[in-house]
C-alpha positions in Angstrom: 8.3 2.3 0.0 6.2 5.7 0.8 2.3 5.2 0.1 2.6 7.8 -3.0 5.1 5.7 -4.4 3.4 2.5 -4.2 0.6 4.7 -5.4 2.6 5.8 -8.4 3.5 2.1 -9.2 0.3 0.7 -9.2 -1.3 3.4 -11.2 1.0 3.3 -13.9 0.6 -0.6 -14.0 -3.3 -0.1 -14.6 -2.7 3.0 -17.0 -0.2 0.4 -19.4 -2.7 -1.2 -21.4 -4.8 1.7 -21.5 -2.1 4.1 -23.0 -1.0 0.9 -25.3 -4.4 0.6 -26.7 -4.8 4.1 -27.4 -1.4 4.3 -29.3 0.1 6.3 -26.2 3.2 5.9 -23.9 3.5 6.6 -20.3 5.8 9.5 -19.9 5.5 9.8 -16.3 2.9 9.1 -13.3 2.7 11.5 -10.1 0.4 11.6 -6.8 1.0 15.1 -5.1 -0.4 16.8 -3.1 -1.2 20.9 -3.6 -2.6 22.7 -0.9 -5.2 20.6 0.2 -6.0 18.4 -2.6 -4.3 15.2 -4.0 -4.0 14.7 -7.3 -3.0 11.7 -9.4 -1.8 12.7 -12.8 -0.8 10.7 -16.2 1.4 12.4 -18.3 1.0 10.7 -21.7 2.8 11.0 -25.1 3.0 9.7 -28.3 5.6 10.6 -31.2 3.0 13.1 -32.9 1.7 14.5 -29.8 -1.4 14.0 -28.1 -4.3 15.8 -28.2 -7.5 16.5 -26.2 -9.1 13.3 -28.1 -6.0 11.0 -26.7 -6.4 12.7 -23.0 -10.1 12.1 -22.9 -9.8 8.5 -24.1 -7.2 7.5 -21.9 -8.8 9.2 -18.8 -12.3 7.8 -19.1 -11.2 4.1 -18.9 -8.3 5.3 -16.5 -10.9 6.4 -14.4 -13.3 3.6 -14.5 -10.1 1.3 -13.9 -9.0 3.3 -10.8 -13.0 3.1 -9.4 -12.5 -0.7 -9.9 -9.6 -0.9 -8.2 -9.9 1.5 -5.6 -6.7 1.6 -3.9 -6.1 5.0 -2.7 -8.0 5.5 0.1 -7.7 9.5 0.0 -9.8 11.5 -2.5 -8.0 12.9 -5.5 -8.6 14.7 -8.6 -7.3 13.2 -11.7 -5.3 14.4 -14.3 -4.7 12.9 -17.6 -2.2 15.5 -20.0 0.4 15.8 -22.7 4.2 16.2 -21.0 4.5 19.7 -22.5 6.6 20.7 -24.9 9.3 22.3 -22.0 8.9 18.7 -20.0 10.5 18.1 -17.1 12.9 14.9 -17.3 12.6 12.7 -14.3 13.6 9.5 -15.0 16.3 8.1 -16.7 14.2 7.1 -19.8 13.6 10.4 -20.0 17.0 11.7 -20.3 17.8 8.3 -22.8 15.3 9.9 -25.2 16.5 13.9 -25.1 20.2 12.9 -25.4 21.6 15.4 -28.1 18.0 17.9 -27.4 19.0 21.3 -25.4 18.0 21.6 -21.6 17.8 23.6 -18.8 19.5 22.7 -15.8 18.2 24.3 -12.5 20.2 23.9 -9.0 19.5 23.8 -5.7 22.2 25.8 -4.9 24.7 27.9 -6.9 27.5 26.2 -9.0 30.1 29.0 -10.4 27.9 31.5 -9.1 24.5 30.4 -11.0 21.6 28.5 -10.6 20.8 28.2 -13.9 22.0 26.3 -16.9 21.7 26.1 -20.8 23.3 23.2 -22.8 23.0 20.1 -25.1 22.5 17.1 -23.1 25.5 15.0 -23.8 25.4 12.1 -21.3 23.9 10.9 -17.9 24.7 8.2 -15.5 22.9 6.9 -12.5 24.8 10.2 -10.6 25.3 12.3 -12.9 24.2 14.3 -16.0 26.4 16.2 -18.3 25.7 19.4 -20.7 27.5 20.9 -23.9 27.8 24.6 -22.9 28.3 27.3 -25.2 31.0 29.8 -24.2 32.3 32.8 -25.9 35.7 31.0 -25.2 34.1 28.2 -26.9 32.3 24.8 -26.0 32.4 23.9 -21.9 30.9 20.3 -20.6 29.3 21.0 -17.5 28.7 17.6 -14.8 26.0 18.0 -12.5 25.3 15.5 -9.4 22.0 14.8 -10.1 21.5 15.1 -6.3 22.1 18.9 -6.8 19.4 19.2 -9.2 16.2 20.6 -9.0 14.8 20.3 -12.2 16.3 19.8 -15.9 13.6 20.7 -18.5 13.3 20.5 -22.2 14.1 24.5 -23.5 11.5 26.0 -25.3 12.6 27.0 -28.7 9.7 29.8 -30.8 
């Protein structure tokens, strides 16, 4: 296992109760690098959205629990966020909770001469995740390897 995911793992283990006891969920932990900083970021949620308040609680005792710990050598800045509203969907529990919500599907490479996609998500396996186009010949289901994806979003709708 790469050192960022063991990384990963082991922050999100400390960042459980914290989230719990703040009436948060993980939605997603990340150590990347940018440039020439790391950073370790917490993505939190909760069915009414977080705010500032929920960030600032959770990242305080994060913070004292990752100085306790200390078990990333490297220094790193800290992040502690809401998802967004056009979050990216990673994982598999991700995709579980935005089944029937429209997405955006980007590629790595074109498929039918695009690299861009707009549909309802209608199923996903462990290779594979399938979109409800609409057509002007009607309704199209589009299956994507999820190995030739480079990102699949939530859409924004204003």
């Amino acid at each position: 296992m790469a050192k960022k995911d063991v990384y990963e793992e082991r922050a999100e283990a400390l960042l459980e109760p914290i989230v719990q006891a703040n009436g948060c969920e993980i939605y997603d932990v990340e150590y990347v690098k940018e440039g020439s900083e790391w950073y370790l970021r917490a993505y939190i949620d909760k069915p009414e959205g977080v705010g500032i308040v929920d960030c600032e609680n959770v990242s305080r005792t994060f913070s004292e629990r990752l100085d306790e710990e200390d078990f990333i050598p490297d220094a790193y800045i800290l992040e502690v966020s809401s998802p967004g509203l056009g979050r990216a969907l990673k994982k598999d529990r991700h995709l579980e909770k935005s089944l029937g919500e429209e997405v955006e599907v980007k590629t790595y490479k074109p498929v039918d001469r695009q690299k861009e996609f707009i549909g309802i998500l209608e199923a996903y396996d462990k290779d594979t995740v399938t979109i409800e186009m609409e057509e002007s010949s009607g309704k199209k289901d589009m299956v994507f390897a999820k190995s030739d994806i480079a990102i699949i979003r939530l859409t924004l709708d204003f």
